[in-house]
C-alpha positions as CSV (number, residue, x, y, z in Angstrom):
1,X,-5.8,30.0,12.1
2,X,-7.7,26.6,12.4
3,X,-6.1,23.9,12.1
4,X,-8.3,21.6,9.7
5,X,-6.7,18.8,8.6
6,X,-3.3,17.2,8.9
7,X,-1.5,14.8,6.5
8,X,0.4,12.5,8.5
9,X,3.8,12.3,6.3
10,X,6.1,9.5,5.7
11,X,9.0,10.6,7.0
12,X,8.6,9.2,10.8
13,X,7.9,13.0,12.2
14,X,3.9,12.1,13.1
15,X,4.3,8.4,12.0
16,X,5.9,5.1,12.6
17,X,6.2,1.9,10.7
18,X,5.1,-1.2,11.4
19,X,6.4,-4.2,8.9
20,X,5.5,-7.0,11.2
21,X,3.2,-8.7,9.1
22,X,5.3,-7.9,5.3
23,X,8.2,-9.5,7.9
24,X,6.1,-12.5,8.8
25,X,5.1,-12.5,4.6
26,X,9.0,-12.6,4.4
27,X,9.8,-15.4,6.3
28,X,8.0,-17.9,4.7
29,X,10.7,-17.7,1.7
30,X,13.9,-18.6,3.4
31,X,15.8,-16.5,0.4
32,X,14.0,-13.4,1.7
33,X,15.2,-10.6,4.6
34,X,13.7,-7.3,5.0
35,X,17.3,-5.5,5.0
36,X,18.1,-7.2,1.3
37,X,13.9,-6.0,0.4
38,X,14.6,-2.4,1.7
39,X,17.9,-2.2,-0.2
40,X,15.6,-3.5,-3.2
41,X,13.4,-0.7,-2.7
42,X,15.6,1.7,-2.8
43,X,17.2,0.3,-5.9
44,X,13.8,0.6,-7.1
45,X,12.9,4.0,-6.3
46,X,16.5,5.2,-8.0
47,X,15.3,3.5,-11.3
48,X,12.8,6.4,-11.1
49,X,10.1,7.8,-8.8
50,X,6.9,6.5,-7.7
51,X,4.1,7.9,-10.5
52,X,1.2,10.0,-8.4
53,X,-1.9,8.5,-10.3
54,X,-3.3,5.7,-8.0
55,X,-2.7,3.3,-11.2
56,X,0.4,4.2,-12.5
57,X,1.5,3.6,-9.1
58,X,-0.2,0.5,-8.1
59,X,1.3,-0.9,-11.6
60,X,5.2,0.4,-10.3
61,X,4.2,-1.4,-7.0
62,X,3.3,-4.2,-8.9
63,X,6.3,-4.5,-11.0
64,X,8.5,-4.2,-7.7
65,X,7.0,-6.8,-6.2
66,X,7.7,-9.2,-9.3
67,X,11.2,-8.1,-9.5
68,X,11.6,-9.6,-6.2
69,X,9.8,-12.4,-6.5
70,X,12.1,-13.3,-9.6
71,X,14.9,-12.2,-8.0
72,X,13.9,-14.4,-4.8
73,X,12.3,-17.2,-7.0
74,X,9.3,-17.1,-5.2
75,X,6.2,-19.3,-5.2
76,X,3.3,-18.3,-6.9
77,X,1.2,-17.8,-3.4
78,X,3.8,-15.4,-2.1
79,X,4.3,-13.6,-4.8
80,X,0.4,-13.1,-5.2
81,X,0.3,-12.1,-1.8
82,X,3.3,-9.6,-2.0
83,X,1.6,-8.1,-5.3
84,X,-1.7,-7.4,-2.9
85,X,0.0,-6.4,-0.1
86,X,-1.7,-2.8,0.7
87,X,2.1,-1.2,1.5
88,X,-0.1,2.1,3.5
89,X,-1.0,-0.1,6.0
90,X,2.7,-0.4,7.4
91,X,1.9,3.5,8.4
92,X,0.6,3.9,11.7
93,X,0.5,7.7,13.9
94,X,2.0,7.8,17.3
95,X,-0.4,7.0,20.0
96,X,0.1,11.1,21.1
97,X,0.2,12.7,17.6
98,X,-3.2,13.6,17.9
99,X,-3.2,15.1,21.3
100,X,0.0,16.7,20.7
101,X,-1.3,18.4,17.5
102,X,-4.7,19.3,19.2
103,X,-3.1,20.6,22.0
104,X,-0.9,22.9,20.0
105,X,-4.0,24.5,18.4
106,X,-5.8,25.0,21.5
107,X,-2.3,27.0,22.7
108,X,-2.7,29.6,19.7
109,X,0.0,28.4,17.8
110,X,-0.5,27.9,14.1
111,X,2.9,25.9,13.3
């Protein structure tokens, strides 16, 4: 079997996270922590599961991100930039995950 393509999942197994730069978003609003916005998220995610349709979930995103703002009472700036914020871009793949998976082909295993 050849391995074609790999979808790096969310779950920290081929990926990490970086949230320096939502952090340094955060600190400009000294109501705002990223342990209070992750326990936010969560909250958020309970209320009901992110759509799959790139709109429908750019519009939950959205309404997240104004939820916190009015929660926060964030200025308008923030809030704007929170509402943009492209949340994929926290996603990065280990340095090795690459190798490691090519490597693993080039062994004969297919799992």
């Amino acid at each position: 079997m050849t391995v074609r393509a790999v979808i790096f999942d969310r779950d920290g197994v081929l990926t990490r996270f970086d949230f320096g730069d939502l952090i340094a978003k955060l600190s400009r609003s000294p109501r705002a922590s990223f342990s209070a916005l992750w326990q936010m998220w969560e909250s958020h995610l309970r209320e009901g599961a992110p759509p799959r349709e790139a709109e429908a979930e750019r519009a939950y995103v959205r309404s997240f991100w104004q939820g916190v703002s009015c929660a926060w009472d964030l200025d308008e700036t923030l809030e704007s930039e929170l509402i943009d914020y492209e949340y994929m871009s926290v996603i990065r793949a280990y340095d090795d995950a690459r190798l490691m998976l090519l490597k693993t082909q080039y062994c004969g295993s297919t799992q």
